[in-house]
N, C-alpha and C positions, 0 to 999 in steps of 0.2 A: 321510539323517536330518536332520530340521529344526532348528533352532538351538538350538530351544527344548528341545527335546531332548536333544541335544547338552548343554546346562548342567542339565538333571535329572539324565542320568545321570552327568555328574563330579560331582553334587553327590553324587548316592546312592553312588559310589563313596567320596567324600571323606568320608562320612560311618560308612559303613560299616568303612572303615579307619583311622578315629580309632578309634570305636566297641573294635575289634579291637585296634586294638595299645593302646588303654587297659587294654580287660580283662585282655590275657594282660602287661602292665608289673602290672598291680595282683597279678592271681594268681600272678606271680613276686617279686615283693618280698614280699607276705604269707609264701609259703613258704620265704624265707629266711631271714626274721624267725622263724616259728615253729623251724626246723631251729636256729637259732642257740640259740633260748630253751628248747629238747629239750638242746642238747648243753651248756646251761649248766648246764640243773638235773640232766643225769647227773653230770656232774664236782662240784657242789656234795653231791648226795645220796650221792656216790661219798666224798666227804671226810670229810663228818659222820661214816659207816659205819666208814672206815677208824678214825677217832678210837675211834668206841664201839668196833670191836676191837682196837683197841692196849689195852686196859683188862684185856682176860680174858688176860694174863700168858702169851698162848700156849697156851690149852686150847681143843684143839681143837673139844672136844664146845658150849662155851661160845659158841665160835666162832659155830660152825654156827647152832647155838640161836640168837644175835643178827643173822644175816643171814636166817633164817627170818621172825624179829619184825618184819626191816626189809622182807621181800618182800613178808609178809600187811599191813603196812600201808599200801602202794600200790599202783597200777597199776603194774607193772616188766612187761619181755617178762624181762629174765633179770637173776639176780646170780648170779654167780660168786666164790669162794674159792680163789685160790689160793699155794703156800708159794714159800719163794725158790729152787724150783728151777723152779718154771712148771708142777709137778703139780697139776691139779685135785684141791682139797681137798673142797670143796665146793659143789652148784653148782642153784639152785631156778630152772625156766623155768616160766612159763606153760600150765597144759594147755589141752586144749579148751575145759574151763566158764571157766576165767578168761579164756582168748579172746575167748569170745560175749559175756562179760558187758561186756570191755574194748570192743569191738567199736564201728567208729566210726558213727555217725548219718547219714554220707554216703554217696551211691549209690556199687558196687561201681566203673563205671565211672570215677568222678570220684576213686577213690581210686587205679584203678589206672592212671589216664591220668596224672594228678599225684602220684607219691610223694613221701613224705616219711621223710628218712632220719634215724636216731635214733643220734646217735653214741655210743658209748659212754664213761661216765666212767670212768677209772683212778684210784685210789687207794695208796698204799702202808702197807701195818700192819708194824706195829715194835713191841719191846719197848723204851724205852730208845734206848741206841746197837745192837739185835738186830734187823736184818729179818726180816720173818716169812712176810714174801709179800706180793700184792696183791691188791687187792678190785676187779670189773669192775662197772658196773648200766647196765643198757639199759631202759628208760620206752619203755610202748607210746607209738605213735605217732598213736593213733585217735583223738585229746582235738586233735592240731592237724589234723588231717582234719577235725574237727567245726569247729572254728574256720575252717577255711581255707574248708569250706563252706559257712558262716554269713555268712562275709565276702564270697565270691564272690558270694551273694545279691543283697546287699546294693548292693554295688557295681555289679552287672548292672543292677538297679533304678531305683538311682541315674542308671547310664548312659543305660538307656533312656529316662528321663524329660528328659534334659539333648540325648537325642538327638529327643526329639519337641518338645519346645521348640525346638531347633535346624530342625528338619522345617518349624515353624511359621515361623518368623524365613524360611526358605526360601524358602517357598510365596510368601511376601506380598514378599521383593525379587527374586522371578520375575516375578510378577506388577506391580513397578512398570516393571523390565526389558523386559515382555513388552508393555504398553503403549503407549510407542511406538516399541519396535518394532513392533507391526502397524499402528498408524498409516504409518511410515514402508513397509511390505510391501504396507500398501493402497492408497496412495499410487501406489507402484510398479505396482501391477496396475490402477490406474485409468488413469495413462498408457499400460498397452498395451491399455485400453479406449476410449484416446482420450478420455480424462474427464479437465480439467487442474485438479487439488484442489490446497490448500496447506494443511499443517498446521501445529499448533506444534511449536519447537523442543522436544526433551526437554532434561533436563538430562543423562543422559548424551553426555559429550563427543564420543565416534566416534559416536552417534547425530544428534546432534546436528550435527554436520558435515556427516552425510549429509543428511537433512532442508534443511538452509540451502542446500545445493547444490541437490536436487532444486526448495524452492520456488524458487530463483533461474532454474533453469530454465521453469520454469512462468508464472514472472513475466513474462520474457522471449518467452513464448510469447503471454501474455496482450497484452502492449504490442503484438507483432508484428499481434497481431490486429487491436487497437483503431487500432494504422495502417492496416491494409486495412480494416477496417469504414467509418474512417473514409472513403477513399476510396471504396469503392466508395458510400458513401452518395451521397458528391456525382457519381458516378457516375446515379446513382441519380436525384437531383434535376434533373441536367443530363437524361436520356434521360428521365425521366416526370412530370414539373412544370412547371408554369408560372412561369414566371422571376418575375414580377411578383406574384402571389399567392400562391406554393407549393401552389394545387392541384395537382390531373391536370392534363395537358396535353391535347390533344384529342385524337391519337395513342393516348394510354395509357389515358384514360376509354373511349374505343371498340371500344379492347380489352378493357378489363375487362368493358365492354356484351356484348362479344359472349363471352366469356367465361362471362361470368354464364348467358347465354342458352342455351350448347350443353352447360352444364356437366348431365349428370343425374343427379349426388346434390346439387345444390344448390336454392335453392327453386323451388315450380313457378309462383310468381308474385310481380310487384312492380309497382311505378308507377315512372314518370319524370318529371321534368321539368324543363324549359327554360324562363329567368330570364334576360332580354333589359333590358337598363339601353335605356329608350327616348331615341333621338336623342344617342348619345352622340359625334357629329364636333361640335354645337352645344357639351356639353358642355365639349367640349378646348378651344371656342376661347373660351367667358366664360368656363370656370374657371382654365384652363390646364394642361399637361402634366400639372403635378405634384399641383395635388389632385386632377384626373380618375383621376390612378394612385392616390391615396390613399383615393380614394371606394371605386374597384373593390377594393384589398387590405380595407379596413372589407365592403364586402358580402361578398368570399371567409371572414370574419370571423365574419360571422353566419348565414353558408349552414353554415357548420361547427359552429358554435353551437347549432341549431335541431336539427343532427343528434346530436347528442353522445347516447352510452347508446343507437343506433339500430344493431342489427349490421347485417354487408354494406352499409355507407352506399354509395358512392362519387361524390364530387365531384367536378368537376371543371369547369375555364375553358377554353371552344369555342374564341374566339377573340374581340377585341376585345370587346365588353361583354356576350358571351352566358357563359351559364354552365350547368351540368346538373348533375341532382339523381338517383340511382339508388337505389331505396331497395327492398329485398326482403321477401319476405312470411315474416313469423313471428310468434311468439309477444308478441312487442314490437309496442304501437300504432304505425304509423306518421306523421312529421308529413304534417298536410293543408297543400297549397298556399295557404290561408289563413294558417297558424303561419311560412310564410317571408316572407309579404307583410309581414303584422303586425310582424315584426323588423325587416325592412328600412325601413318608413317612420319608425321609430322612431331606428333608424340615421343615417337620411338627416335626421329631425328635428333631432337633435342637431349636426351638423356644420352645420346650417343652410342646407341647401343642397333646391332644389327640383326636384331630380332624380325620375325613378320608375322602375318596370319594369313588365313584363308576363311573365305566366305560360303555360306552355302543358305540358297535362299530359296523359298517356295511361298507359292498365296496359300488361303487358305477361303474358304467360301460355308457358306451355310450348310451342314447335313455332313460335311467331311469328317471324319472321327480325328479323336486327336493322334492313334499310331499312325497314322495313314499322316496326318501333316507333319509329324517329329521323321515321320520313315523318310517321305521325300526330302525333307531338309538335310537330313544328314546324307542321302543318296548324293546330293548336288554337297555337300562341303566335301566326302571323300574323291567326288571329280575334282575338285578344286585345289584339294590337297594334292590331287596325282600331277597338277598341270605347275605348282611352285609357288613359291610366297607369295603375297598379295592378291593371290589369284581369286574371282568369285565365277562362281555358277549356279546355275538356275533351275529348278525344278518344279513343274504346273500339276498338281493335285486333282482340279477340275477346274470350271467355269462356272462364274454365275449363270443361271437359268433365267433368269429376267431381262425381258428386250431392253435394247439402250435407247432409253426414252429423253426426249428432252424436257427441261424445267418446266415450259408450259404443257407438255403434254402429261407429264404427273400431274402439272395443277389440275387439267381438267379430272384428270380419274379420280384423284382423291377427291373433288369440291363433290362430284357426281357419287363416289360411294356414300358421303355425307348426307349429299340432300336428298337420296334417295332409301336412306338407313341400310345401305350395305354394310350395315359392322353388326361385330359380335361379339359377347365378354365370354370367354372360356374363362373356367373357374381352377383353380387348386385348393386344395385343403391347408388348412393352419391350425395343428392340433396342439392343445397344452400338453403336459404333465400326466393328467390322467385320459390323453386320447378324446378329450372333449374341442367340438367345434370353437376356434377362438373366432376365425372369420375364414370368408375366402377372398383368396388373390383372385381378382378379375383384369387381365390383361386383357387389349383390345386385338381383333381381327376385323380386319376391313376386306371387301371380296371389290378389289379392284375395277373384275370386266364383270358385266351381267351372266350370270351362271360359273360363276369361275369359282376359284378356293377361295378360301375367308385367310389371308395371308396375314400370319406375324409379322409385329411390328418392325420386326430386326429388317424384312423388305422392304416397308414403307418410311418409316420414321426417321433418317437421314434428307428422303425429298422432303416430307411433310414439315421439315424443320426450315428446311431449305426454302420451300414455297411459303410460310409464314402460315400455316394450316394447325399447328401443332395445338395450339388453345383450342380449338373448337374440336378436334379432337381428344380431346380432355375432358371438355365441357358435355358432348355426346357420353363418352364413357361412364361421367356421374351422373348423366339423366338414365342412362340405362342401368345402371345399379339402384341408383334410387324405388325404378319402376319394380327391376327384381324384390327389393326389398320390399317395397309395397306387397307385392305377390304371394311371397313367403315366411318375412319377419325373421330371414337368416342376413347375418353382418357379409356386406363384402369390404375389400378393400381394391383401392382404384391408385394405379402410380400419376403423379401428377411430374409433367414435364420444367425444369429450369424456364426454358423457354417460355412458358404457358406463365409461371412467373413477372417474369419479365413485361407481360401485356400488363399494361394500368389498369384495363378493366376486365381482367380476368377475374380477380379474387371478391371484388363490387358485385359481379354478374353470378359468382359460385354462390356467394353469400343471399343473393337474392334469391336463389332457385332454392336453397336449402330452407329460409324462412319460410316460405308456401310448404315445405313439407317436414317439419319440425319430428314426425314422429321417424321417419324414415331415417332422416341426419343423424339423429342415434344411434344407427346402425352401419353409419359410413366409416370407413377407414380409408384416410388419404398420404399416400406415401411418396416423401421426396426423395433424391438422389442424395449422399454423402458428397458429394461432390457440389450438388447445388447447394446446401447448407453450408459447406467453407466458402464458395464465391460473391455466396448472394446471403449471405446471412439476413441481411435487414428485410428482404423479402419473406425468407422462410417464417422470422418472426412476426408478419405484418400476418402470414395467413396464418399462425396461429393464435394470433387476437383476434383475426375476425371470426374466424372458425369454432377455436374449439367451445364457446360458450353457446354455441349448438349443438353442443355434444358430440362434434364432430372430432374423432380421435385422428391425431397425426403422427407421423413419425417417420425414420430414416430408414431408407431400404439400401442393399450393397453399402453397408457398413462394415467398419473394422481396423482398416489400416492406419484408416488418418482420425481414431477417435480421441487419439489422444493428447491431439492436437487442437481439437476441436473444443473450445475454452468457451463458444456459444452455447453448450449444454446447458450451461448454467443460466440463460438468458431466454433461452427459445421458447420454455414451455412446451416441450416436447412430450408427447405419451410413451412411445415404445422406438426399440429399434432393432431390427435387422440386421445380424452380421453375413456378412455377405459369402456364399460358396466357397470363396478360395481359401477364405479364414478358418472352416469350419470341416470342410473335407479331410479325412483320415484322421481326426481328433480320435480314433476308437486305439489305430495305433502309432499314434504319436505324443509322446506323452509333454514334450515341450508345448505342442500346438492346445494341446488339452490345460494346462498351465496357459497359454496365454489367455485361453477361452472364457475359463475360472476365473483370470483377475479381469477381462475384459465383462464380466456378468455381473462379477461382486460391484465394480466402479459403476458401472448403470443403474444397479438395485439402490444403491446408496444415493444416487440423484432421483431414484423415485421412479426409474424408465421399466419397464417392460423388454425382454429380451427375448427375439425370437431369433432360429438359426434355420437360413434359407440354401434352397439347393442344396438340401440333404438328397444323397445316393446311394448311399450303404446304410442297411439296418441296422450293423452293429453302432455305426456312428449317434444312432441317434438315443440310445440308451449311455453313451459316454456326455454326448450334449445335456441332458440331461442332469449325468451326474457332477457337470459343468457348471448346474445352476440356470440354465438355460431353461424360460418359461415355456418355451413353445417351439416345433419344427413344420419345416415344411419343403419339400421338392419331390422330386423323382420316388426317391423311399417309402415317401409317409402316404398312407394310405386309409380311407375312413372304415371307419367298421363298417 
């Protein structure tokens, strides 16, 4: 029984047996009071009597006559006469009709549950110094029945009223009571949700204790964090930045390149390009070391500038004065390699210095390798170099392969692969530690025309976001995992889109479909973006209250960069996370990247998370992720028995 309960029912007791032993104190003093005030007025009515017969000289007929006069003038149950030997002389009871008529107003039970005794008054008649006998009178007792039930009313009324005002006063210091303590209960259920809240104190004191203990714990926990965040940040900076600039380093932009490039739910196209500071040994030696490095941190400056509000940027510094530009295909204009030129000599104007670059740019489209788009890029900056400073050129790789459709004619393919169940979950493995199934990644393919390919998302998912289709395909992907799971009773996992978030009745409608299959839900894994969890926090955490007390595990996929920034950790109730490709590739020989891996694992394990490393490619890698700490892998590499 819960606490709270616990204090209702001693209160309904306590209240209950006030209630009761007020009543039966009350209906016991009333009826002592009345018994008392019965046996007063027999002995006074008893007295007067006696008086008026001391009067008639001892005639008995007189007698009589006068305790007649005195019986028909009251309610009496009896008067009796009698002489000084103790012989009834004369003696008038009550019959039936003076019964009924005396007869008290209270129910039969309440008289006979509570009587009420009528004592009798004694008197003595005398002539003179002659006794003559004595006189007895007994008074129905039906007049304090009626009283005693008039009062009990009364008083019942009274009680109950004092006891619902009391009910009232109750309820509301329950309810202050109750307060925080569920603050304090929820609290408690968030940390073994791995969710680290802190509330306020109440003012009850043992609440209040407990509370200051728990946030101090949390506190504690938070700091612990904010040391390893800290750390692995510069972890972080040391393995994937450029000392001099705080870009990318070359290393970790070429990961992200090729990342970017195999990923197929991300976009199906972008441009790159390569920003060469021309003659920069010249540079170093009339400027010298120091504003050479001050020129290049100002260009790293406005390469980042030019990109700001541009998603999927990635920047980053090649090596001495080259620099690269990754910019992916979306809904957002991208900048033209004239918008970086334009900053930069602006740049360069200001510091006074008669420095320039050269541009060299190429797309890049689905299925292109990444030597094939770093080749043409640099093919188009070494023409660009040839033609003089500031110069840019261009260089095409291939073409997208997809007709150029308009908005309404995606809607129509996509609504139609929908309602026709043109899609399909392709699976990958996600194996632990010791090679065991954790779950599978279930990515969606939809087959656009009737008999065509089942095409990755990275074709579709840019309209699909565009058309406002993106929820219901979401929603299709977890009814088809569901059904597999039914089929099999193997875990998948399903990415769940920002956007699909964002619908009000997405998470209402997930949650509904997952209650109708309660055993299945157990086996679902739903993964958000790192990037939706730092914009939308309050959404990520809204589906993991509804979610995971269905067993439905959640967690972050393309993790890594911005984890340590991500101070919702402690909030979200998250299960596991994903670090993402770029983070994770060449860990086998990088021994910084391996270092930032290890403290990016230890800081998760320590919030309670799950750590798996995705868009593994190299074998050796996935025996160093491993020795990283890292629960689980999965990509290209990992393979089931």
């Amino acid at each position: 029984m819960s606490l709270i309960r616990q204090i209702w029912l001693l209160l309904t007791v306590t209240l209950l047996v006030v209630f009761l032993g007020s009543f039966t104190v009350g209906i016991a003093t009333s009826r002592t009071y009345l018994e008392t005030q019965l046996r007063l007025k027999n002995s006074d009515n008893a007295q007067a009597l006696a008086l008026s017969l001391s009067q008639q000289k001892g005639d008995l007929a007189l007698m009589d006559l006068a305790v007649a006069a005195q019986f028909d003038t009251g309610y009496y149950q009896r008067i009796s006469l009698k002489d000084q030997r103790g012989q009834l002389v004369s003696n008038h009871e009550a019959n039936a009709i003076q019964t009924s008529r005396a007869a008290s107003n209270a129910p039969r039970w309440f008289v006979d549950l509570i009587p009420i005794d009528s004592e009798p008054g004694v008197a003595q008649v005398s002539d003179g110094w002659r006794a003559l006998g004595s006189v007895e009178v007994v008074s129905h007792s039906s007049f304090a029945h009626d009283q005693l039930w008039q009062g009990s009313l009364k008083s019942g009324l009274w009680l109950l009223l004092i006891g619902a005002l009391s009910c009232v006063v109750a309820v509301l210091g329950v309810r202050r009571i109750r307060r925080p303590l569920d603050a304090t209960v929820a609290q408690a259920q968030a940390l073994m949700e791995r969710r680290f809240i802190t509330v306020a104190e109440p003012r009850v004191p043992e609440l209040a204790r407990l509370t200051k203990a728990m946030n101090a714990v949390v506190e504690r926990l938070k700091l612990q964090y904010d040391d390893q965040a800290h750390q692995v940040e510069q972890l972080r900076r040391e393995a994937h930045c450029d000392p001099l600039t705080g870009l990318s380093n070359r290393t970790y932009f070429v990961a992200q390149l090729s990342a970017i490039l195999s990923n197929d739910e991300g976009p199906g196209s972008g441009r790159l390009y390569l920003i060469r500071v021309v003659d920069l040994t010249m540079m170093n030696r009339v400027l010298g070391y120091r504003q050479t490095d001050g020129l290049l941190q100002k260009l790293a400056e406005v390469l980042s500038q030019v990109s700001v509000g541009v998603p999927g940027v990635s920047t980053g510094r090649l090596n001495g004065g080259d620099f690269a530009v990754c910019l992916t295909g979306g809904d957002v204009p991208v900048p033209d390699p004239e918008n970086y030129v334009d900053a930069i000599k602006r740049a360069f104007a200001e510091r006074g210095v008669t420095a320039s670059v050269v541009v060299g740019t190429t797309n890049w489209v689905r299925g292109v390798t990444m030597p094939q788009v770093l080749a043409a890029a640099d093919s188009a900056l070494a023409r660009a170099e040839s033609r003089g400073g500031f110069a840019i050129e261009s260089n095409l790789v291939g073409s997208p392969t997809a007709p150029v459709l308009g908005e309404d004619q995606w809607r129509r393919r996509l609504t139609a692969a929908l309602n026709e169940d043109r899609m399909r979950l392709v699976r990958f493995p996600v194996l632990n530690r010791q090679s065991a199934l954790v779950h599978y990644e279930c990515p969606m393919r939809l087959q656009l025309e009737p008999d065509g390919l089942f095409e990755s998302a990275a074709h579709w998912l840019p309209m699909a976001l565009r058309c406002k289709l993106i929820s219901q395909v979401d929603e299709a992907a977890v009814a088809m995992a569901l059904a597999h799971i039914e089929s099999d009773q193997l875990p998948r996992g399903v990415n769940v889109s920002p956007a699909s978030l964002a619908d009000s009745g997405f998470v209402p409608r997930l949650r509904a479909r997952l209650s109708a299959a309660p055993q299945q839900a157990r086996h679902l894994w739903l993964e958000v973006p790192e990037i939706a969890a730092l914009e939308s926090f309050e959404l990520v955490r809204e589906l993991c209250e509804q979610l995971r007390p269905l067993g439905v595990r959640i967690g972050l996929e393309h993790a890594g960069e911005r984890l340590t920034r991500l101070e919702f950790l402690f909030e979200a109730g998250l299960d596991y996370v994903k670090l993402d490709a770029s983070v994770v590739q060449g860990v086998a020989q990088d021994a910084a990247c391996a270092a930032f891996v290890s403290g990016t694992t230890a800081m998760l394990h320590g919030l309670g998370l799950q750590v798996y490393a995705e868009g593994v490619t190299d074998v050796e890698d996935i025996a160093a992720l491993m020795e990283c700490g890292v629960d689980g892998v999965t990509g290209p590499a990992v393979k089931e028995a």
